[in-house]
Each structure stands twice: as C-alpha cells, then as structure tokens.
N, C-alpha and C positions, 0 to 999 in steps of 0.2 A: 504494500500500500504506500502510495506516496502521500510525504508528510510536506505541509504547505506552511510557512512562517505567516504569522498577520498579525500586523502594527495597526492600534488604531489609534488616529491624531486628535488633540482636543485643537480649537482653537486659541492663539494666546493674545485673547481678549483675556478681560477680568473676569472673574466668576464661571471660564469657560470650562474645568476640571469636572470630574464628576466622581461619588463613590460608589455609582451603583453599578451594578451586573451589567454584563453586557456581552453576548449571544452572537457568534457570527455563523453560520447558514453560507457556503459558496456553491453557485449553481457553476454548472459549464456544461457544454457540447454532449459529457457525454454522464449527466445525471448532477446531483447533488449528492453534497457531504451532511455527515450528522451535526446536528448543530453542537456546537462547542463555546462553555463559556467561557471568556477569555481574563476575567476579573475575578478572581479567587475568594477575595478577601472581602467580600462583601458578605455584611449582616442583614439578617430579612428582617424587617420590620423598622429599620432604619429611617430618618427620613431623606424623602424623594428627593432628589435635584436638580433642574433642570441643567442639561450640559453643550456644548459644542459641538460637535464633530466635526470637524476640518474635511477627514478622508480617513478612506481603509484603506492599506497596504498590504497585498498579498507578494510574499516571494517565491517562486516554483522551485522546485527540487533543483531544477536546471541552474537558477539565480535569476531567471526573469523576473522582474519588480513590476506590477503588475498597478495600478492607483486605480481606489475607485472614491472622484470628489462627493463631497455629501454637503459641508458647506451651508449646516442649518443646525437651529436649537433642537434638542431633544428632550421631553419631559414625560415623566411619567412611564408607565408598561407600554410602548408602540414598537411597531416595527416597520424600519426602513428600509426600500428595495434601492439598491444604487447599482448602474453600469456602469463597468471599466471607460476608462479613456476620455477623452474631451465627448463633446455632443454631435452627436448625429443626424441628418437626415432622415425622416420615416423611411426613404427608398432605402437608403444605405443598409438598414437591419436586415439581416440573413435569415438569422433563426427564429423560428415560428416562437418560441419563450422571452423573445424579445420583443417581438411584434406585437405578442399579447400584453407583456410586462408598460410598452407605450402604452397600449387604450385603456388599459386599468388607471393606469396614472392621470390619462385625459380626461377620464370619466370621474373618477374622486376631484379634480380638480372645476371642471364644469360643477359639481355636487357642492364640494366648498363654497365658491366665487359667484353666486349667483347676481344679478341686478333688481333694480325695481326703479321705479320713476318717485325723487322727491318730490316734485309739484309739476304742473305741465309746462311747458317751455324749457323747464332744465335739466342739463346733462343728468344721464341716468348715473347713481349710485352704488356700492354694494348692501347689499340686504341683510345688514346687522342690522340690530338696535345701538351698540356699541362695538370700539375696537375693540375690548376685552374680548369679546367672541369670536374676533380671528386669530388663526394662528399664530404663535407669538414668534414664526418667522418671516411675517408681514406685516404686523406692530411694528410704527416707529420705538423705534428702542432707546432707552436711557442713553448705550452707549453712542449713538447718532446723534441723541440732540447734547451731549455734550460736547461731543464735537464740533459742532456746529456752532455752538454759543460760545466757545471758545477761539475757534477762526472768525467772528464777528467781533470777538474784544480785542485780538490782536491787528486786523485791521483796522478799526476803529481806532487804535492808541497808533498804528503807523501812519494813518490819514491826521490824523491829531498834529500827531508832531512835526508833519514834514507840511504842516501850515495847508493843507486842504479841506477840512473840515471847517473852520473858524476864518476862513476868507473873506475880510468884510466888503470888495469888490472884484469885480467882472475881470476875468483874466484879459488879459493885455493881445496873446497870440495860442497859437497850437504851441509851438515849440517851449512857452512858460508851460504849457499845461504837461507835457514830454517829458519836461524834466521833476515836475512833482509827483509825477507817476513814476518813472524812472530811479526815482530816488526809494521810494515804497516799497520796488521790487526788487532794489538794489541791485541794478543792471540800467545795461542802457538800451532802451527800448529801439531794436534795429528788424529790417523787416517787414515795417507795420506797411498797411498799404496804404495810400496816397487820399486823404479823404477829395469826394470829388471836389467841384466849384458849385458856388449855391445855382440854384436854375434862375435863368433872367428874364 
C-alpha cells in the first residue's frame, strides 16, 4: 500500500490556528482512501474554533507535492471538498467525480446566495435578514476592516503632512499638484499619461 505525507496549512492571519480534529479523505482516478485523522491530540468536548485553512499538501511516494488551495474559515463539524491545482474550466474536467464534485458545488452555492428585490426600482439584494446569516467566508471581517481603517489613517497623516489636506487655496498648476503627490508616495510620479486639453 502506498503511504501519502499530508500537511495541512492554517493561514497566518491572527486567530487562524485551530485545536480541533481534523479528517482528511483523498479521492483519485483510481478510488478513495480511508479517512484518516491527522490531529491527534484533540479533546472531544472541547470548545469549537473557528480556523483557516490556507491549503492541503499531499506528497506521493514518488515526492510529487501535490497543493490543494482551500483558502476559507472553517467552523464547527463541516466538510470541505477541494481540487488539486489552480482552477479550471468546466470543459477542462476529465473525470466524471469531478464533473459531479462542480455541480454539487454550483448547486449549494445557487442554494446559499439567493436574491430578492429591496423595493422596486433597486438593485436586487441577497436574501438575508442579516450578514450574520452568511457564511462567515463572505462576512466583511474584522481583519479587513482593520485594514482598511488603518490604510485611511496612514494616508490621511501622509496627505496631512505633505500640506494637501489643509490647503487653504487652489493649486497654482498640475506639476504643484505632481509633486504633492509624489512626495506621498515617495517617488516620482513618471509614466503618468498626459491629461488631455479642456474641450473649447
């Protein structure tokens, strides 16, 4: 029987680790393995946490490294089907397990993501009540809007400083405004394209 190595990656965001169990199942061409837990040391009745997976890593007997990305939060008892390699065309898929493993996916996802109409005239919505009710790998996340609010204070204090926020008249030319920007990004702005002339 050939034995197969498998690494599985957390992401290293914050809070990305997990303590719980964790089951890997590899299908191929020619059947499936028995499932095998890969986390020993887990206590049942623990509590739950949600975690990261970045990717599984299978190595064949041969030494082929093998990735399959996953690339989402994981919480609670679920199980997630992931293909080897970057992403595919529907034509591209070979095998009939593959084929099938697309529309199952299509179809949970059409079942998730539904629409409904807020009011008439506007763009349709999805059909929560709240985001709490979506998966919490399409919830804006804490670590996103931290990022975000923090790439706002630090351009905020560079426009600050380099005298473009607090401007109390009209720039003079392009080439004053080039160089206030320029200095922000700490380069020199080369490149850019040529704005037109106003229409006359």
């Amino acid at each position: 029987m050939a034995v197969y190595k498998v690494n599985v990656a957390t992401g290293d965001i914050r809070e990305a680790g997990t303590n719980n169990s964790i089951s890997i199942t590899l299908v191929g061409s020619r059947g499936e393995s028995r499932r095998t837990t890969i986390n020993y040391w887990f206590l049942p009745g623990m509590v739950s946490d949600a975690w990261f997976c970045k990717d599984v890593r299978v190595t064949a007997p041969d030494g082929t490294l093998y990735r399959f990305p996953c690339h989402q939060w994981l919480e609670g008892v679920t199980t997630v089907e992931v293909r080897e390699g970057s992403g595919k065309k529907p034509a591209d898929d070979e095998l009939e397990i593959l084929k099938e493993h697309r529309r199952q996916e299509l179809k949970a996802r059409q079942e998730a993501y539904q629409w409904k109409s807020f009011a008439e005239g506007w763009p349709r919505c999805l059909n929560v009540g709240s985001i709490f009710e979506l998966d919490s790998n399409v919830q804006f996340s804490c670590v996103r809007a931290t990022n975000f609010t923090g790439v706002l204070i630090f351009q905020g204090a560079s426009h600050l400083l380099a005298g473009f926020l607090l401007r109390p008249s009209s720039w003079n030319s392009l080439d004053e405004m080039r160089s206030i920007f320029s200095r922000t990004k700490g380069r020199e702005i080369g490149g850019c394209l040529a704005c037109p002339p106003p229409p006359r």
